[in-house]
DRENLUMPA-840477 format. One record per residue: residue in three letters; x, y, z of N, C-alpha, C, O in turn. Coordinates in steps of 0.001 Angstrom, whole numbers, plus 500000, padded with zeros to 6 digits. Example, Ala and Ser with C-alpha at 12.3 -4.5 7.8 and 13.67 -1.06 7.14 Angstrom:
ala513190494310507800512300495500507800513200496700507800514236496681508465/ser512850497750507080513670498940507140512900500030507870513409501138508039/
***
This chain:
unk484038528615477092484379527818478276485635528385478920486457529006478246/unk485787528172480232486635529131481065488243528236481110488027527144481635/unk489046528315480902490597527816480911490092526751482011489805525571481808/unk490053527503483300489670526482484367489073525090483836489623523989483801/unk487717525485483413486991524369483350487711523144482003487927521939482132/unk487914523964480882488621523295480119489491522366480544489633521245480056/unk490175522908481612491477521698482366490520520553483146490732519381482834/unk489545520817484079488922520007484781488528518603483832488702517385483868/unk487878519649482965487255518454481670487802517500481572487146516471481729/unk488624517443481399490297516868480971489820515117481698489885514048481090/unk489418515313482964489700514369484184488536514044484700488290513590485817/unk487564514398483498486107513767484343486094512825484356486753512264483481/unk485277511908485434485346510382485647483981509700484956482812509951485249/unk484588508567483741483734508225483507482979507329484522483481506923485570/unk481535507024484040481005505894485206481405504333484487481496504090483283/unk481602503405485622481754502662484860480578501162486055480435501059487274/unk480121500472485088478858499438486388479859499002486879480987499226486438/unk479503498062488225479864497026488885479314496057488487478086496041488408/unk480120494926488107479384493843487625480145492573488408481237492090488108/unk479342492212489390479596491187490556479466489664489865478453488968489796/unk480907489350489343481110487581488919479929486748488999479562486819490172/unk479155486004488358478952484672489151479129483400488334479629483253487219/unk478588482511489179479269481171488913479938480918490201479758481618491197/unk480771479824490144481364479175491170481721479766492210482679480532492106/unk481040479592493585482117480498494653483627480230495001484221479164494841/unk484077481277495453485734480804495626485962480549497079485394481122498009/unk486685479804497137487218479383498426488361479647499304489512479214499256/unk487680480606500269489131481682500584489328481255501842488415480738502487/unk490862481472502445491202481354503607492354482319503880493179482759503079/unk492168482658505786492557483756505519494110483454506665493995482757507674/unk495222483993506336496394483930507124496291484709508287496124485781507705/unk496264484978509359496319485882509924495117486558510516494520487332509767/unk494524486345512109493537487278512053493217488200513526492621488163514602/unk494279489197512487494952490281513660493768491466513039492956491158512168/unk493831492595513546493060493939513274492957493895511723491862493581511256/unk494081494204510794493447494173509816492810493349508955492242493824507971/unk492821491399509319491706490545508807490242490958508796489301490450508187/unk490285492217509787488520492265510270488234492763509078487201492284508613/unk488832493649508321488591494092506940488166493250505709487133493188505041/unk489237492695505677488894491587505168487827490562504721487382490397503585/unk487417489706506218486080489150506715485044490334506124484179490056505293/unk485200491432506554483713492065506301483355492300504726482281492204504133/unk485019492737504152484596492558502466484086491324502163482976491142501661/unk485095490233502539484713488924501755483019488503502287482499487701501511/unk482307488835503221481246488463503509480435489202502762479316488713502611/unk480696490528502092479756491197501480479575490725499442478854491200498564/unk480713489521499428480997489359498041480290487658498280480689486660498881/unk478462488138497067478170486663497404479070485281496272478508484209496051/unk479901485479495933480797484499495192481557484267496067482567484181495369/unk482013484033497383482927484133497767482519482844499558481837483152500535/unk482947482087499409482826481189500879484481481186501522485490480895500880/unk484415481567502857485101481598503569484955480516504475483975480209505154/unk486461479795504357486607477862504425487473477877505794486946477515506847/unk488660478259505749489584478396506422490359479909507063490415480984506466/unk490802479658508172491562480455508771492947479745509777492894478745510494/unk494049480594509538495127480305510362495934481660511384496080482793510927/unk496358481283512708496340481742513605497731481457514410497833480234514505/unk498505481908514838499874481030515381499109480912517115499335479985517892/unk498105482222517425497808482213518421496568481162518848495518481140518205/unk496833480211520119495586479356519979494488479681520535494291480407521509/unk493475478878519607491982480164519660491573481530519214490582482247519344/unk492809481601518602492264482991518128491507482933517109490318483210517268/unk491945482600515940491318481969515122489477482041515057488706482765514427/unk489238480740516189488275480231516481487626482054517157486535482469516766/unk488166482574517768487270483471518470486849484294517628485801484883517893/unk487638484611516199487814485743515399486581485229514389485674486036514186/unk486536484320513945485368484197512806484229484171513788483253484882513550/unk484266483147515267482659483783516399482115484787516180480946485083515929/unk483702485735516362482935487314516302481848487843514937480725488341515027/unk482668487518513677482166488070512734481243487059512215480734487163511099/unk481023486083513010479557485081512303479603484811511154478680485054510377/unk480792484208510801480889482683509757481050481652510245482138481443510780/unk480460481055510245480455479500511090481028478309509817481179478380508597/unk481252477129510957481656475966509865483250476302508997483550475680507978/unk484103477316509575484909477756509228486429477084509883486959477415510943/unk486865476165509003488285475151510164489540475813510348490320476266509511/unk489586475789511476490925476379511653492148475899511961492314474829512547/unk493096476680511575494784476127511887495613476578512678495666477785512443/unk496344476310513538497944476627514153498359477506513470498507478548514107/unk498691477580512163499935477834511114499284477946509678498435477094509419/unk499548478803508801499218478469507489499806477415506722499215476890505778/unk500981477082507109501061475451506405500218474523506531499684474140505490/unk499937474050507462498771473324508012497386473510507117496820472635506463/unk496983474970507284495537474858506456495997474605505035495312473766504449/unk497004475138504336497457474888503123497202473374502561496416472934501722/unk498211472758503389497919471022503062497084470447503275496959469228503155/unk495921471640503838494452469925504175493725470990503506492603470509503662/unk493482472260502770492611472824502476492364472296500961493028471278500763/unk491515472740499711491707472695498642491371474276498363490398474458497632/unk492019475398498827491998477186498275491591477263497091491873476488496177/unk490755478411497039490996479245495608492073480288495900492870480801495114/unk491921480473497147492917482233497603492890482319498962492065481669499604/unk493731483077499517494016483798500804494365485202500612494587485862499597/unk494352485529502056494402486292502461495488486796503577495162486811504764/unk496944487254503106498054486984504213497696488259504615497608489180503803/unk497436488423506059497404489098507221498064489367508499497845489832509618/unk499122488761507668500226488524509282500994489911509590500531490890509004/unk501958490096510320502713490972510391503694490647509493503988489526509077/unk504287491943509164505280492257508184506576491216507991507081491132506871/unk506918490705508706507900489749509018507797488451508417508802487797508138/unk506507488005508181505916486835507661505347487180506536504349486460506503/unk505349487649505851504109488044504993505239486984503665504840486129502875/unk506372487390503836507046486760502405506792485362502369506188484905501398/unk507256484445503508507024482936503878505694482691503586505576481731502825/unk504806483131503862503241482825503840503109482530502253503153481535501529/unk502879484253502063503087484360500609503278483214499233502643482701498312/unk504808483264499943505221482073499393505174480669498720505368480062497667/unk504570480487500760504089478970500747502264478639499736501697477663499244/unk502030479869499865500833479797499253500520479332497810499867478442497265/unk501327480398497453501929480470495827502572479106495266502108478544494274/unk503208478828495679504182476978495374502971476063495548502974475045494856/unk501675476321496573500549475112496500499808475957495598498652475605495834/unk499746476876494688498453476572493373497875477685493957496681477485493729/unk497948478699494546497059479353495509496742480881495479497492481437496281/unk496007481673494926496198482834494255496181483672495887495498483218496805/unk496691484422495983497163485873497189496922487182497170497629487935496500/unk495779487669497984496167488344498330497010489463499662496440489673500732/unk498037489912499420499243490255500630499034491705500645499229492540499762/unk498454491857502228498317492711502938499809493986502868500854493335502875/unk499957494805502836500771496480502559501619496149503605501070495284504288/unk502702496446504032503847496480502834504050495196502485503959494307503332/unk504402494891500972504322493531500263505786492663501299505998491464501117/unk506340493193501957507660492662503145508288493477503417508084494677503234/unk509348492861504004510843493876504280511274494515503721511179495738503622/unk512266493247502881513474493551502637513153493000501185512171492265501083/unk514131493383499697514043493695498795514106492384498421513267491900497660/unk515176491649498959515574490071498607513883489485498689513291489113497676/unk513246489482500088512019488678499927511312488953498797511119488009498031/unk510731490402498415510221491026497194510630490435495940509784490285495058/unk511844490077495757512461489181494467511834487774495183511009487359494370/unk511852487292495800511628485866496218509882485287496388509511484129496196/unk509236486151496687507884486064496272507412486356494935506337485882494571/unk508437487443493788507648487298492814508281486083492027507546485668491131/unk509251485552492141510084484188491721508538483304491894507712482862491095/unk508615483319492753507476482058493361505818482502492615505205481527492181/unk505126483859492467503945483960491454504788483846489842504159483047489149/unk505495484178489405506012483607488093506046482005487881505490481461486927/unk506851481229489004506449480094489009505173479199489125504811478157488577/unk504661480003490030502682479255489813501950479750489108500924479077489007/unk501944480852488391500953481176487604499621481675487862498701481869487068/unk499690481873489298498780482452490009498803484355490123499705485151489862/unk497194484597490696497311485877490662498050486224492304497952485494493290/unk498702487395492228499192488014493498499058489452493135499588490121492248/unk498043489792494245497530490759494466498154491677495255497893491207496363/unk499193493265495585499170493625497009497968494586497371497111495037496611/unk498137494794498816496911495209499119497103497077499370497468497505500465/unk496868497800498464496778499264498547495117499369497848494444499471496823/unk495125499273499038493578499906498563493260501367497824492494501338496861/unk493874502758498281493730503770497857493860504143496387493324505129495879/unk494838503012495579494470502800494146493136503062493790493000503663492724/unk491930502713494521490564502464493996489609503770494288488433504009494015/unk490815504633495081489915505901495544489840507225494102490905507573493591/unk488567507798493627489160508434492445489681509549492469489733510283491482/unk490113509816493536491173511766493710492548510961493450493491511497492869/unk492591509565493947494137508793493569494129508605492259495193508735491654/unk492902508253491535493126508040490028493336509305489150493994509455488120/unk492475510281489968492756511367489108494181511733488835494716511816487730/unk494658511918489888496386512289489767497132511413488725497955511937487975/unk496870510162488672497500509649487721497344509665486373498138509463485455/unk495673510060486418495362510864484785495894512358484163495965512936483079/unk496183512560485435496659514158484867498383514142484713498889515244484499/unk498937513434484770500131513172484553500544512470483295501559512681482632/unk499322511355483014499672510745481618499103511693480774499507511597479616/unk498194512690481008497603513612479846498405514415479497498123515181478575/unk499403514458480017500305515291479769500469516898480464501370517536479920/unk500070517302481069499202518385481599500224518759482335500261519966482575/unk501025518141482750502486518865483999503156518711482880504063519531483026/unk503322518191481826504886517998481166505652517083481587505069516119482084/unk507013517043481553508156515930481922508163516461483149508175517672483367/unk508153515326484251508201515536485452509873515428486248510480514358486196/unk510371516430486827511369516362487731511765516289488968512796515780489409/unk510899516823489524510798516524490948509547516408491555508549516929491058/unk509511515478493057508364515514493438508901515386494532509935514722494611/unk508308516021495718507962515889497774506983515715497943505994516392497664/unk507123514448498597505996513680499032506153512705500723507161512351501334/unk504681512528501035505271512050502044503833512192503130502788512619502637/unk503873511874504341502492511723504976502997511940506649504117512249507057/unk501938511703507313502433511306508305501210511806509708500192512472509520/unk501614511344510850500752511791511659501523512643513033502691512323513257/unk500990513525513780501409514159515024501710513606516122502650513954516836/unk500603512307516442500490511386517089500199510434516587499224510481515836/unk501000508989516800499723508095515933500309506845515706500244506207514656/unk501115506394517149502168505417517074501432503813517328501148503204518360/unk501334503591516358500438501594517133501106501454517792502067502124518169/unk500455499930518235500874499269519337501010497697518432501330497443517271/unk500671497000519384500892495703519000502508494943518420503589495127518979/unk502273494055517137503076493899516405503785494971515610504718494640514879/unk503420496194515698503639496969514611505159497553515478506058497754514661/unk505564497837516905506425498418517121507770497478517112508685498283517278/unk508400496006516985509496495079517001509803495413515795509079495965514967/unk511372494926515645511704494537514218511297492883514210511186492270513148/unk511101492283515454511121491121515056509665490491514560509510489341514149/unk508789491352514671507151490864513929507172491839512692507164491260511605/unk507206493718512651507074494175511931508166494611510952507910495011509816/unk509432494506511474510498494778510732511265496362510302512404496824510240/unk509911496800510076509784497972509810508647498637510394507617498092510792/unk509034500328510416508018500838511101506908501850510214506159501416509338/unk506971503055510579506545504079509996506095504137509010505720505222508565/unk508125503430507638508118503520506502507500502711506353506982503013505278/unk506831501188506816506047500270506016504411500477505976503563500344505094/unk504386500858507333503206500966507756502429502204506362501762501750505432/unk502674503504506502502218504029506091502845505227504995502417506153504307/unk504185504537505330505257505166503690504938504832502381504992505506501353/unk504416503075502690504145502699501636503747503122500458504202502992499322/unk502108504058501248500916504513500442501225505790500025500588506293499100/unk502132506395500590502417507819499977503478507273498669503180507688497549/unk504423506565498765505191506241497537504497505701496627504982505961495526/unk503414504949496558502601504387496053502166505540494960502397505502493752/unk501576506429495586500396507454495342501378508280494567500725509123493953/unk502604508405494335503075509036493199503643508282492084503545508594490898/unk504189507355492520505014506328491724504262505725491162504835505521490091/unk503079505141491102502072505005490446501408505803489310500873505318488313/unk501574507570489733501163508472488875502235508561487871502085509101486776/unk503709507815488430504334508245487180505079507233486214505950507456485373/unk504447506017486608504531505209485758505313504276486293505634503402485487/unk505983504083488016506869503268488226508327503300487744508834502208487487/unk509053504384487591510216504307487573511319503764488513511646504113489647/unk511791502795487684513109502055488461513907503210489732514267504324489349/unk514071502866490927514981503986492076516305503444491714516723502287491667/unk516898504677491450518969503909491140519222504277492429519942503440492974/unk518833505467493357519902505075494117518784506354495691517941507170495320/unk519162506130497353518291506300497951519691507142499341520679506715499937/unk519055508269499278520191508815500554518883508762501823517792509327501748/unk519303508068502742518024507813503887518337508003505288519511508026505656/unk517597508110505909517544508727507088515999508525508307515029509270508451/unk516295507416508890515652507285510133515814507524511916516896507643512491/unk514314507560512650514524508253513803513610506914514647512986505897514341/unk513882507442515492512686506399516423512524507432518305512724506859519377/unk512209508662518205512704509463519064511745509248520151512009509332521350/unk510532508945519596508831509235519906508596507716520673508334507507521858/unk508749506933519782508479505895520346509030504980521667508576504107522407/unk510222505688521503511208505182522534511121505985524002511463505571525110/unk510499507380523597510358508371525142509188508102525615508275507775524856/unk508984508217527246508308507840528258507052509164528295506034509246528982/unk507630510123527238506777511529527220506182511130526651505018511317527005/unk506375510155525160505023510129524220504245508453524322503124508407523815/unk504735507239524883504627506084525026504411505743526095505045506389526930/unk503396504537526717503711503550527790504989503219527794505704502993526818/unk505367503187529371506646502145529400506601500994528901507643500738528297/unk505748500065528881505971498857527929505923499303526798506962498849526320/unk505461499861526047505700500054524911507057500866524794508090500218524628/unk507090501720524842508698502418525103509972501178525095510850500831524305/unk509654500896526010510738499517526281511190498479525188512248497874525015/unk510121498500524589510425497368523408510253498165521821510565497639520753/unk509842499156521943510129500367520666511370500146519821512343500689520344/unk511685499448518543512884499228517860512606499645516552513489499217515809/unk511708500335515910511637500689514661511509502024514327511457502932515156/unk511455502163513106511522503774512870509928504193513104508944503479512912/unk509968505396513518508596506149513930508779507575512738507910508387512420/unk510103507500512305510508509127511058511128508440510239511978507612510565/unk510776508699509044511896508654507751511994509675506812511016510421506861/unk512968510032505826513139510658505075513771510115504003514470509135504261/unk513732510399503112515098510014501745514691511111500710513744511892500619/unk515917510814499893516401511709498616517026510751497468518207510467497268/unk515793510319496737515974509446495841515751509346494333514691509765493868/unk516831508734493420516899509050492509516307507837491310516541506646491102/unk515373508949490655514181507522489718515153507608488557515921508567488488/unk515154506638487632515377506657486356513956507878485940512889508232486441/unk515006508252484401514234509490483711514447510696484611513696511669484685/unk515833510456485438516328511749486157515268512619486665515218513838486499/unk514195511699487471513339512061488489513657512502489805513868511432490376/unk513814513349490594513884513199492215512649513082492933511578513526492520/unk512842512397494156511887512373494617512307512379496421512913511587497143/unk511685513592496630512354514127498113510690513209498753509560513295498273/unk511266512228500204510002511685500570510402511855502254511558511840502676/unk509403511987502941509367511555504323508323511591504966507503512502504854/unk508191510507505808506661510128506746507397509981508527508484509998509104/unk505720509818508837506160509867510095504965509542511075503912510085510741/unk504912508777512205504024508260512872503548509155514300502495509041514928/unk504815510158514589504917510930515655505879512336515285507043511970515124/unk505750513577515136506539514475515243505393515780515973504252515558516378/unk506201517295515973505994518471516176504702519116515381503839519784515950/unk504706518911514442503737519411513677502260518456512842502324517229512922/unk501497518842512381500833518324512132500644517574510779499646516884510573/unk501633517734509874502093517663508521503532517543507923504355518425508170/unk503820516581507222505439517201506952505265517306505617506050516758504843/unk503938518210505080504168518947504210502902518209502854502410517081502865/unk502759518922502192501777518273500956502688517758499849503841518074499557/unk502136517180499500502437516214498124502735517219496997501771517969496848/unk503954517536495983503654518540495155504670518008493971505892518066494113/unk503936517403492603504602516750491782504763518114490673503809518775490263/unk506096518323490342506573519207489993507007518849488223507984518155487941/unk506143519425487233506741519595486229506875520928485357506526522037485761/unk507475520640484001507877521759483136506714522464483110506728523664483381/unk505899522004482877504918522571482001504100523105482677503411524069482342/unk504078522242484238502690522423485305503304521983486644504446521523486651/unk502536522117487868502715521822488900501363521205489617500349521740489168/unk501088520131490701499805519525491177500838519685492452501986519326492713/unk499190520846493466499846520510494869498166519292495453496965519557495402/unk498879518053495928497934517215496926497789517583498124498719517174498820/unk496875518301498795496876518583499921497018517497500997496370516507500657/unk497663517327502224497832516212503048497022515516503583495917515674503063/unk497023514854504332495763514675505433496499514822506753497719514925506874/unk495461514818507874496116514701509286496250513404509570496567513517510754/unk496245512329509376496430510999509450496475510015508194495410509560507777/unk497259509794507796497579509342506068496855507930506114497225506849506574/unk495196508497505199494116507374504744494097507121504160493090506417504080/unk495027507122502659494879506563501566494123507656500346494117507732499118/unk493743508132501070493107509794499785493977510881500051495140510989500440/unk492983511724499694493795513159499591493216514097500675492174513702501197/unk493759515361501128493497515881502203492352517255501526491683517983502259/unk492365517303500574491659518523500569491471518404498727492023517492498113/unk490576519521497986491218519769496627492236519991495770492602521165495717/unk492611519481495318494078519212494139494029520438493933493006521117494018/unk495404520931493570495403522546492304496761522200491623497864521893492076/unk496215522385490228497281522860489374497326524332488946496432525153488739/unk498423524382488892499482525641488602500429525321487266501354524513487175/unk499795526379486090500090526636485229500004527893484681499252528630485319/unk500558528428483638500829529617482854499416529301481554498857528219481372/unk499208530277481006498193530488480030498253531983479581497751532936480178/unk498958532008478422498623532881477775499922534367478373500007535506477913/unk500593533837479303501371534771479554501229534784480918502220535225481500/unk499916534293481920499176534527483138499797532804483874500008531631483562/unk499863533908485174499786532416486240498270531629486336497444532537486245/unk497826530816486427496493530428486686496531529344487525497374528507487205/unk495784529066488640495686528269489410494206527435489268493205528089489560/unk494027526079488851492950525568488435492815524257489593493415523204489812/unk491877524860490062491309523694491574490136522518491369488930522750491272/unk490687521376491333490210519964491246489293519566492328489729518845493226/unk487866520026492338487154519570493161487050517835493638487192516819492958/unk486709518043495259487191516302495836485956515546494746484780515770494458/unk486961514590494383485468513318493615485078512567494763485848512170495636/unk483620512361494712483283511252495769483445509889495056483393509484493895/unk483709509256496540483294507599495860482227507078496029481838506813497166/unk481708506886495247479822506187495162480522504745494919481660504458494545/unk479606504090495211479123502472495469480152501804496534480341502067497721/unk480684500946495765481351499939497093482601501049497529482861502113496968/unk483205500500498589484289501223499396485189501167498418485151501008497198/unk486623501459499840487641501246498640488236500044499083488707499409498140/unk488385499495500210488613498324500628487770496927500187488262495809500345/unk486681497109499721485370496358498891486290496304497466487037495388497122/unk485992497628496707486901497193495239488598496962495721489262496736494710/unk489175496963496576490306496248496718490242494668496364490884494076495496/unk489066494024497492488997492302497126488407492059495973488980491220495278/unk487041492722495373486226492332494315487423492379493487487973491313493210/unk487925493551493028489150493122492067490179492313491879491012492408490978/unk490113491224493027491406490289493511490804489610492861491246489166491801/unk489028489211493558488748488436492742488484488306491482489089487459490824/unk487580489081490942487824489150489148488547488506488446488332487581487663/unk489886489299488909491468488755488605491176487466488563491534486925487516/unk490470486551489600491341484981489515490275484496488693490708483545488042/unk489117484717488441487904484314487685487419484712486300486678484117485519/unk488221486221486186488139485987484755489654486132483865489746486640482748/unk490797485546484673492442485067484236492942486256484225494155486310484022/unk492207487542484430493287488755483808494647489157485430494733488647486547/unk495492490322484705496364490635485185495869491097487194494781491312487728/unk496894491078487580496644491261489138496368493125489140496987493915488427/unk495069493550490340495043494975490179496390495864490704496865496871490178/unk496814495194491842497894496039492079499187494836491797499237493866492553/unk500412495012490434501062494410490807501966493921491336502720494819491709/unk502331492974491588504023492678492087505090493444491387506063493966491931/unk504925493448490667506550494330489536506539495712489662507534496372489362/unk505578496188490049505438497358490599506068497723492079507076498376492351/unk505232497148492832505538496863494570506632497056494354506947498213494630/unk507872496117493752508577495654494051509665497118494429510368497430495390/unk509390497636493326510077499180493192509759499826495086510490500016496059/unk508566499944494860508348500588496207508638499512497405508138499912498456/unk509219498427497516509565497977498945511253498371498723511847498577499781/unk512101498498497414513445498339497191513803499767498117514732499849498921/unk512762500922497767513259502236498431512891502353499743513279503269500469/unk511967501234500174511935501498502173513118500298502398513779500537503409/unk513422499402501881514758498878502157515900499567502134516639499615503116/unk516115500072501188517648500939500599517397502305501463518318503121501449/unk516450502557502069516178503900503282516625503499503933517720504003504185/unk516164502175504835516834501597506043518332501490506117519134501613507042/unk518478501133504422520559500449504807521220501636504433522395501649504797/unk520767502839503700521479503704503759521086505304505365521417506455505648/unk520415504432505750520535505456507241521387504722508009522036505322508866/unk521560503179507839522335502218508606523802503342508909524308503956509848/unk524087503054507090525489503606507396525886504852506790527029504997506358/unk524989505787506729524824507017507003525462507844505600526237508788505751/unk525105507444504450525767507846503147524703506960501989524237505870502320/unk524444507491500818523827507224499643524054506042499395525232505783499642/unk523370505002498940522785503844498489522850503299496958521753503706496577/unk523266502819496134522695502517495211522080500992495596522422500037496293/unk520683501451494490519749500632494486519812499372493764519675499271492545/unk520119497996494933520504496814494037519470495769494098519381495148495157/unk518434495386492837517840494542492905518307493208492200518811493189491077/unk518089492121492968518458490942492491517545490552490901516389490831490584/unk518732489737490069517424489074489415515850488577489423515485488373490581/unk515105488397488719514034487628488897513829486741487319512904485941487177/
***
């Protein structure tokens, strides 16, 4: 057998069934039903355990127009998620709001008995992140966040080839995503709906996608650096949009994991080029370059390669793309929420995790604030 293949071996994917719950349907309602609820609706309609009861809306009628569209009927709607909260009896939601709300919702959900799942980035700011998982410790409920690309298997692979040991002790990694063009609109450009820009939107999933592979190491400390150049000029934006442009569209940092990890990161919603570069987790023993994508989807841009020595020889061993057969990845995002609440086990993506990855798009923001290194302070929980 060829070195190559020997390594591949390593990372074959077993199969494993889908085995769709039954028994009682659950009773979901959903916070929020902006662009990404439509996701949502279409999973939860494809999961027959699952009745969709309620929806809440700050906007009036929206609500009402949004389940028309997707043909669930008999579905009551609210003003506000407090409102459906206190007249509903939930199994779960679905917070869909903009970034700004997501902690309050969250929250309020969690304190009524109410298992969650919360739409990417899990919030702001680090304080809310301590303050929502205060509140699932206190109910005993599952809280789910929503990274779907966990469920994609070129994302799982990476994280198998890291616990196999196959790079060695890892020291550095550059990482990071981003697009050429590719600035939303809507809620996504205020601090006062989204809070954050770029880094929440789609920093998330690149920090995710390593920090995950390496087990979640605590960030001590974050040197950061944001732009908003794109969004704000009349060359790349509508004037209304331009006009009200307040968040970052670039980030960067240089941050330091426990287990004297670095991790050089930066994304971006608008720049010059088409890439700011591939993913390349760097250890003793080995090296994995992730090829990028042109618009950061949650997979990988091309075939993996590791780079290792054998025998005295450089060898470069290339990880053909795995497909995903059966449900999506946004499908096993909810089926696994639900599971979680039906058969008691642990949440798929968790809070104690997240939490790490919202502390370093916070501590990015306050150390570009004031223009010097950060240490990373998380409150109790």
């Amino acid at each position: 057998m060829a070195v190559g293949d020997a390594v591949l071996n390593q990372f074959e994917q077993t199969k494993k069934e889908e085995v769709v719950a039954e028994g009682k349907k659950l009773k979901v309602g959903i916070i929020g039903t902006g662009w990404i609820a439509e996701s949502h609706i279409q999973s939860y309609k494809r999961m027959p355990d699952v009745e969709i009861v309620a929806g809440a809306d700050l906007i009036p009628g929206k609500a009402e127009a949004f389940f028309k569209e997707w043909g669930v009927e008999g579905v009551r709607c609210y003003p506000d998620h407090l409102s459906m909260l206190e007249n509903e009896e939930l199994d779960a939601v679905s917070v869909c709001t903009y970034n700004m709300t997501h902690a309050v919702c969250t929250i309020d959900a969690l304190e009524r008995g109410v298992n969650v799942l919360l739409e990417k980035p899990m919030c702001v700011t680090t304080e809310e992140a301590v303050e929502i998982i205060r509140a699932e410790k206190k109910s005993g409920k599952v809280l789910s966040i929503g990274f779907q690309p966990r469920f994609d298997p070129n994302m799982q692979q990476i994280k198998k080839i890291v616990e196999a040991g196959v790079l060695g002790e890892i020291y550095y990694i550059q990482t990071g995503g981003g697009r050429r063009r590719g600035i939303p609109n809507s809620t996504f450009i205020e601090k006062k709906t989204a809070g954050i820009g770029a880094l929440g939107d789609i920093g998330c999933y690149s920090l995710d996608m390593v920090l995950n592979a390496i087990g979640y190491p605590k960030p001590l400390t974050v040197t950061g650096y944001t732009s908003d150049f794109f969004g704000k000029s009349l060359e790349y934006s509508l004037p209304e949009n331009a006009n009200r442009f307040n968040v970052d569209d670039f980030a960067a940092a240089f941050v330091r994991l426990e287990g004297d990890i670095i991790l050089d990161f930066r994304v971006a919603w608008a720049m010059h080029v088409d890439t700011p570069g591939d993913t390349i987790i760097f250890g003793k023993k080995a090296a994995l370059r992730i090829p990028s994508t042109d618009c950061w989807n949650g997979s990988v841009g091309g075939p993996m390669t590791i780079y290792h020595d054998v025998a005295g020889q450089r060898v470069e061993t290339v990880l053909p793309i795995i497909e995903n057969k059966g449900m999506g990845l946004f499908d096993r995002k909810i089926r696994s929420f639900l599971d979680a609440i039906k058969n008691g086990t642990a949440a798929p993506v968790p809070s104690s995790q997240i939490l790490y990855n919202q502390a370093i798009i916070d501590h990015i923001v306050k150390s570009a604030a004031i223009k010097k290194e950060v240490e990373v302070e998380i409150p109790e929980i």
